[in-house]
C-alpha positions in Angstrom: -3.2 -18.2 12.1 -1.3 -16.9 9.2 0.9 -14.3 11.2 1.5 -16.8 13.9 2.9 -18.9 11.0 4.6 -16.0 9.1 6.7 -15.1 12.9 7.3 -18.4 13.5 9.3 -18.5 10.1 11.0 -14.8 11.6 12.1 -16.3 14.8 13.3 -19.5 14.1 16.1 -17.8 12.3 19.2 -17.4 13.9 18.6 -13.5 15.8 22.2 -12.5 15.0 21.8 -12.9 11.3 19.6 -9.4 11.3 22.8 -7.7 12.5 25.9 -9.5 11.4 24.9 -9.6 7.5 25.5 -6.1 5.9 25.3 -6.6 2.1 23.2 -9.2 2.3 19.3 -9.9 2.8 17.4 -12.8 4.0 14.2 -14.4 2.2 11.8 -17.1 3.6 8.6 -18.5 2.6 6.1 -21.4 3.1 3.8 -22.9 1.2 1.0 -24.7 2.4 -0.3 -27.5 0.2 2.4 -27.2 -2.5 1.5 -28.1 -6.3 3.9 -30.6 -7.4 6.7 -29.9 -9.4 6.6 -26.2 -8.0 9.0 -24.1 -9.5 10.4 -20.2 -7.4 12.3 -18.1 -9.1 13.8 -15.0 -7.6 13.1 -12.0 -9.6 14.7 -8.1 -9.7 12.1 -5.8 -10.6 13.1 -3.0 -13.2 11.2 0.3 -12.7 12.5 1.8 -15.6 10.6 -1.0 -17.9 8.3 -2.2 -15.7 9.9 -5.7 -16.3 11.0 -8.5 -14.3 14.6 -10.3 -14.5 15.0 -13.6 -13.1 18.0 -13.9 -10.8 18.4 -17.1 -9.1 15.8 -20.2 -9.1 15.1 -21.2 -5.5 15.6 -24.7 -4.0 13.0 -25.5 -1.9 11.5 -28.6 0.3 8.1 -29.1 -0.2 7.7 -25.1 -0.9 9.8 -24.2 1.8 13.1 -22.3 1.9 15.3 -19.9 3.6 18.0 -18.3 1.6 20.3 -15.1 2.0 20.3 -13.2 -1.4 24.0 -10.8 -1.8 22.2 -8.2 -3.9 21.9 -4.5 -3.3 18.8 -2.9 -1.4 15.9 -2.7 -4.0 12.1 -3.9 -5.3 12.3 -7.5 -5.4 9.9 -10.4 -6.8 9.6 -14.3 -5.7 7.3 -15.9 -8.0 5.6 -18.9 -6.7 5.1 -20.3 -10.9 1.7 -21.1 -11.6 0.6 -20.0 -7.5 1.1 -16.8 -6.8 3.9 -13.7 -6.4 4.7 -11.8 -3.9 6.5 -8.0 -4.3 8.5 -6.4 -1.7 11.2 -3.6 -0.8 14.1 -5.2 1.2 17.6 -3.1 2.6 20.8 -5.1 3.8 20.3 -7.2 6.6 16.6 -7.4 7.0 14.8 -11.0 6.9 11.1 -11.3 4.7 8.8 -14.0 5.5 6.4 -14.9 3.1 3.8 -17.3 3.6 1.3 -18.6 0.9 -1.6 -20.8 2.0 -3.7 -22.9 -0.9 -6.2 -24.2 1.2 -9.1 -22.1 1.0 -8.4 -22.1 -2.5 -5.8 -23.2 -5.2 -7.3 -20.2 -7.7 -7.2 -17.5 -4.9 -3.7 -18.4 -2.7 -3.5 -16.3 0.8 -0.7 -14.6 0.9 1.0 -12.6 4.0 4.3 -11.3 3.7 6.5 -9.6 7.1 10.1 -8.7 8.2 10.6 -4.7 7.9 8.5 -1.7 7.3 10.1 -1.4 3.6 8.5 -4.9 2.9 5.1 -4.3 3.9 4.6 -0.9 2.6 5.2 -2.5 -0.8 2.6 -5.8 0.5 0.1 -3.1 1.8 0.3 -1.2 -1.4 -0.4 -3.6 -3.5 -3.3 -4.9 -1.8 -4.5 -1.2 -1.4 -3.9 -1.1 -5.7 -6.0 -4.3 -6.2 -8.9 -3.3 -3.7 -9.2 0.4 -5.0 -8.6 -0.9 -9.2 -11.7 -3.4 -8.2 -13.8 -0.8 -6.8 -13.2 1.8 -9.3 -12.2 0.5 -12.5 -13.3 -3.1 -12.7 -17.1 -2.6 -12.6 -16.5 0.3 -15.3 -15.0 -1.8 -17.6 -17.2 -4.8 -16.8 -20.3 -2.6 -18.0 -18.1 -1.7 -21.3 -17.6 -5.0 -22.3 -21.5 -6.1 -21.9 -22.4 -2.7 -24.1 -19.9 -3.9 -26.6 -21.4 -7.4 -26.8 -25.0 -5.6 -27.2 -23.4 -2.9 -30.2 -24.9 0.0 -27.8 -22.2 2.6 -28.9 -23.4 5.1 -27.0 -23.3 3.4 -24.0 -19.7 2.3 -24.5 -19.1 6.0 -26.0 -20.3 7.0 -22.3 -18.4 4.7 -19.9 -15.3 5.0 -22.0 -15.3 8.5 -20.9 -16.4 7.6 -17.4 -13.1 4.9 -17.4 -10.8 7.6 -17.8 -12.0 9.6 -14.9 -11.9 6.3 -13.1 -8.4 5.6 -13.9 -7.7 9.0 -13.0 -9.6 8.4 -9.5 -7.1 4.9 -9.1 -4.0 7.0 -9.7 -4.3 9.8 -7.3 -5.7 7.3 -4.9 -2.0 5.2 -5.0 -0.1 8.6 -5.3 -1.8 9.9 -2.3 -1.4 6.4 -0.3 2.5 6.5 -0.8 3.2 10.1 -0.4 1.3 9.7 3.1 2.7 6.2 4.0 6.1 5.6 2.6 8.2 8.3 4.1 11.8 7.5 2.5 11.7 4.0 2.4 13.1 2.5 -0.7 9.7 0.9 -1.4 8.9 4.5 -2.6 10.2 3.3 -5.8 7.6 0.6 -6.3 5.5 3.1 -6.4 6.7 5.7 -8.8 6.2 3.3 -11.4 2.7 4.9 -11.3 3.1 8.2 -10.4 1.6 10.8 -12.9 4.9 12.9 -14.6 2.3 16.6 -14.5 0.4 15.6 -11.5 2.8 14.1 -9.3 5.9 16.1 -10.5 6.8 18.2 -7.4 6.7 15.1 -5.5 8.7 13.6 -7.4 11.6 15.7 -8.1 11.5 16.5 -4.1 12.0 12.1 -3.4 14.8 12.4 -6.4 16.7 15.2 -4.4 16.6 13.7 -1.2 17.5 10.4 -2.1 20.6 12.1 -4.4 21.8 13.6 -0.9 21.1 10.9 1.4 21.0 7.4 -0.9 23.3 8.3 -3.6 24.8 4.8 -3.7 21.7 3.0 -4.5 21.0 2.2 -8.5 17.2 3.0 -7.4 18.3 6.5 -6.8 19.8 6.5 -10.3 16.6 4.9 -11.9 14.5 7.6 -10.2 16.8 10.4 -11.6 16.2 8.9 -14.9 12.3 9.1 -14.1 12.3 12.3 -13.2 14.2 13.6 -16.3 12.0 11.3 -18.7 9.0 13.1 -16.6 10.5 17.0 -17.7 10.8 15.8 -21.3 6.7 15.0 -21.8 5.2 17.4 -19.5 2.8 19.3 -21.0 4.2 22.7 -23.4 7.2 20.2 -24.2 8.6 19.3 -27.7 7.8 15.5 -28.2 10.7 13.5 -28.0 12.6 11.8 -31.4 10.6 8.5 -32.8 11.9 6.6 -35.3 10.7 2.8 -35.3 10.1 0.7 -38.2 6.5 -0.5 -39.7 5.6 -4.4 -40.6 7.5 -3.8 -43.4 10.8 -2.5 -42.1 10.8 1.1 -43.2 11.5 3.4 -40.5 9.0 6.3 -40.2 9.5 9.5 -38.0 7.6 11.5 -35.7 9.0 14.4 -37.5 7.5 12.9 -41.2 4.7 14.5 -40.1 5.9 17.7 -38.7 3.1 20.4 -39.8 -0.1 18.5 -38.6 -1.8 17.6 -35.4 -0.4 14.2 -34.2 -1.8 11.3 -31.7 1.1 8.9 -31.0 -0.5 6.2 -29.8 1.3 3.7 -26.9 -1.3 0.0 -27.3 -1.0 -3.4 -27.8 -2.8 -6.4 -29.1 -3.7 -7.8 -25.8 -5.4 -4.5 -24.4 -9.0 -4.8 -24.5 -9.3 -1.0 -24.1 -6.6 -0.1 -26.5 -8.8 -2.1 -29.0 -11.9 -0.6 -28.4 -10.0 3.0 -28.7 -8.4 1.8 -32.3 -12.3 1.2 -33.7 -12.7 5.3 -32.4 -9.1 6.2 -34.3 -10.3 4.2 -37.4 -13.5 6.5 -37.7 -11.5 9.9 -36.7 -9.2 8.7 -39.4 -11.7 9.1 -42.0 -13.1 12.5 -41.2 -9.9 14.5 -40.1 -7.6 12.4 -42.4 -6.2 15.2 -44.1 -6.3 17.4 -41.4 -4.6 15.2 -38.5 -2.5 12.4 -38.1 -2.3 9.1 -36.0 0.8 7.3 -35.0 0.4 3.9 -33.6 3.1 2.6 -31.4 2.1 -1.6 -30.4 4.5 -2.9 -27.0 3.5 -6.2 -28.7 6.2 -8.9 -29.0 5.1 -11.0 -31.6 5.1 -9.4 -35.2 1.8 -11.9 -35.8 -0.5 -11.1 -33.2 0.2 -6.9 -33.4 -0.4 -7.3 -37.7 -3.6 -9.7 -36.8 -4.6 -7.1 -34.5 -3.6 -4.4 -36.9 -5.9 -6.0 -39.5 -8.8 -6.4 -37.3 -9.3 -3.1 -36.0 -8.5 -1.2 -38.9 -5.0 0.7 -38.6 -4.3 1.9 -41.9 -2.3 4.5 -40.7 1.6 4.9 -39.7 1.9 1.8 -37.5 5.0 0.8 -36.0 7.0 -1.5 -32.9 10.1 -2.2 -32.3 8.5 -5.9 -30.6 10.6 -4.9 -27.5 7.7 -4.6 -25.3 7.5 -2.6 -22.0 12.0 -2.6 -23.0 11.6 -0.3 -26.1 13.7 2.2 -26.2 10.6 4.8 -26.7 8.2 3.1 -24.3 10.8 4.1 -21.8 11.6 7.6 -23.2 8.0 8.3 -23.1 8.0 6.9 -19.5 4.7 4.5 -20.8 4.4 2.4 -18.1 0.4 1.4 -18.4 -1.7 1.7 -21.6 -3.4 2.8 -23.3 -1.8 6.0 -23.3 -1.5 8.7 -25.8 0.3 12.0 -26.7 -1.5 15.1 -28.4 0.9 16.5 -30.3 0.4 20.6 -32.4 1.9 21.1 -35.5 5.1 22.8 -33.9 6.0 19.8 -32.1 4.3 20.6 -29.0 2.5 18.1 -26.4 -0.9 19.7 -25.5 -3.1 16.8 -24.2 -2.2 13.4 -22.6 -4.6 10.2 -22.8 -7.4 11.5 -24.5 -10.0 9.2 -25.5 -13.4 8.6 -26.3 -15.7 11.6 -26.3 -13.4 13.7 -25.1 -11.0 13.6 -28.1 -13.8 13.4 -30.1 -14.9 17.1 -28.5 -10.8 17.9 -29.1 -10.5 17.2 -32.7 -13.7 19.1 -33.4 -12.9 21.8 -31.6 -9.7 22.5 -33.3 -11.3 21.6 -36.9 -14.7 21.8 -37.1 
């Protein structure tokens, strides 16, 4: 019933639209069972932050519209507030239909989405990333929270360890699903957001040079240039890029203030359960290697109260800094963070050496290079 519903909104519209409109694109949608007072907004997604910007707020009747957009090919975002959103890849001239039905449930909208390959690559994907981050991940971090409610440290100690290979298991699962799928369609670049910079560096380099030679007008193009460069800076065996942020207090402290030691610059934020847990680890580490190796906390937070209440709680007495710009700071990007937690290893020349070590394994790291 839901693609006879989804076409219906396709071939009602005029057929020589598809053709006749070249810098434009087409976007319809239906809501069944409406809440009231539903607000759309039509949203750009930037791959370089991993942000949203709103672009137009959609006039609809009853939750339904059709309305031709005049922006360039790229990864776009209609956000049913409150309901649902759907994400999709659209070029000039193509039509997406998205439908979003509340009657089985108003917690759990269903949601199709059709009109061009680009489209549904980006709809598959990200039903492919829930499914697979519910099978691997979920039921890891499930039995973490349960072990921390119980105080069974070794337990968490144990499945912290067995997240990280999970999370590695996720990410080469989507890498693999849109080298295989995507071909060189634009919705590619909803998918490098998550690509791994050592891993997944060949592939991405290859998709940067063809789309320089064949797409060069498209800003995606430029933003996946920008990627790839960011990617060369933090591979492994490179010099850590310049930090300079300030603290809760407003001086600015350096990476290169601690020039000399081992370093862990640290990407979290006060809202990440696993970053959290990790900061109780870094607050014991602190006390056995603290004249021997160095922590640098970098929070995404945006609110200066909730990253020092946070701050407080978990026990960061070392150099602790944010810029409260969120996924838009200017080193989030340079470090191409993009999920967290995520940390940098970093040897006393200045070196990266290891990448999102946690748990027991930097535990083994720190002891193996001290102890």
């Amino acid at each position: 019933m839901k693609r006879l519903t989804i076409l219906f909104i396709i071939f009602i519209l005029p057929v020589t639209w598809l053709t006749a409109q070249e810098k434009s694109f087409k976007v319809t949608a239906f809501v069944h069972k409406p809440p009231k007072n539903l607000v759309i907004l039509f949203k750009k997604i930037q791959l370089t932050e991993n942000t949203t910007v709103v672009l137009d707020t959609i006039e609809h009747t009853n939750g339904k519209f059709s309305q031709a957009f005049n922006y360039e090919p790229g990864i776009y975002q209609v956000d049913f507030q409150g309901v649902t959103k759907a994400n999709f890849a659209v070029e000039y001239g193509q039509v997406i239909a998205i439908s979003v039905d509340l009657r089985p449930s108003k917690s759990n909208p269903v949601v199709d989405l059709m009109g061009s390959y680009d489209a549904e690559y980006v709809f598959q994907y990200d039903n492919f990333r829930k499914k697979k981050f519910a099978e691997l991940v979920q039921p890891v971090r499930e039995k973490i929270k349960r072990f921390q409610e119980s105080s069974q440290k070794d337990s968490v100690a144990y499945y912290t360890q067995t997240e990280d290979q999970k999370m590695t298991e996720y990410s080469d699962a989507l890498a693999e699903f849109a080298k295989s799928y995507f071909g060189h369609s634009i919705a590619l670049f909803y998918a490098a957001i998550r690509l791994d910079p050592d891993r997944d560096f060949a592939f991405m380099e290859e998709t940067s040079e063809w789309f320089n030679q064949n797409r060069p007008e498209l800003s995606l193009t430029k933003e996946l240039n920008d990627k790839v460069q960011r990617a060369k800076n933090i591979r492994l065996g490179s010099i850590a890029p310049v930090i300079e942020m300030p603290d809760a207090d407003g001086k600015v402290i350096k990476l290169s203030d601690f020039k000399g030691s081992y370093v862990l610059v640290d990407f979290w934020a006060s809202w990440c359960l696993p970053c959290r847990r990790e900061n109780l680890n870094y607050a014991t580490l602190n006390k056995k290697y603290r004249d021997q190796f160095k922590f640098f906390s970098i929070s995404i937070d945006t609110s200066k109260n909730q990253w020092q209440q946070a701050e407080k709680k978990d026990g960061i007495s070392w150099a602790s800094v944010s810029d409260l710009q969120g996924w838009s700071g200017n080193v989030v990007k340079i470090y191409d963070v993009s999920t967290i937690p995520a940390n940098f290893l970093i040897d006393p020349h200045g070196k990266i050496i290891s990448k999102n070590i946690r748990g027991a394994a930097l535990n083994k790291k720190l002891s193996e290079i001290f102890d």
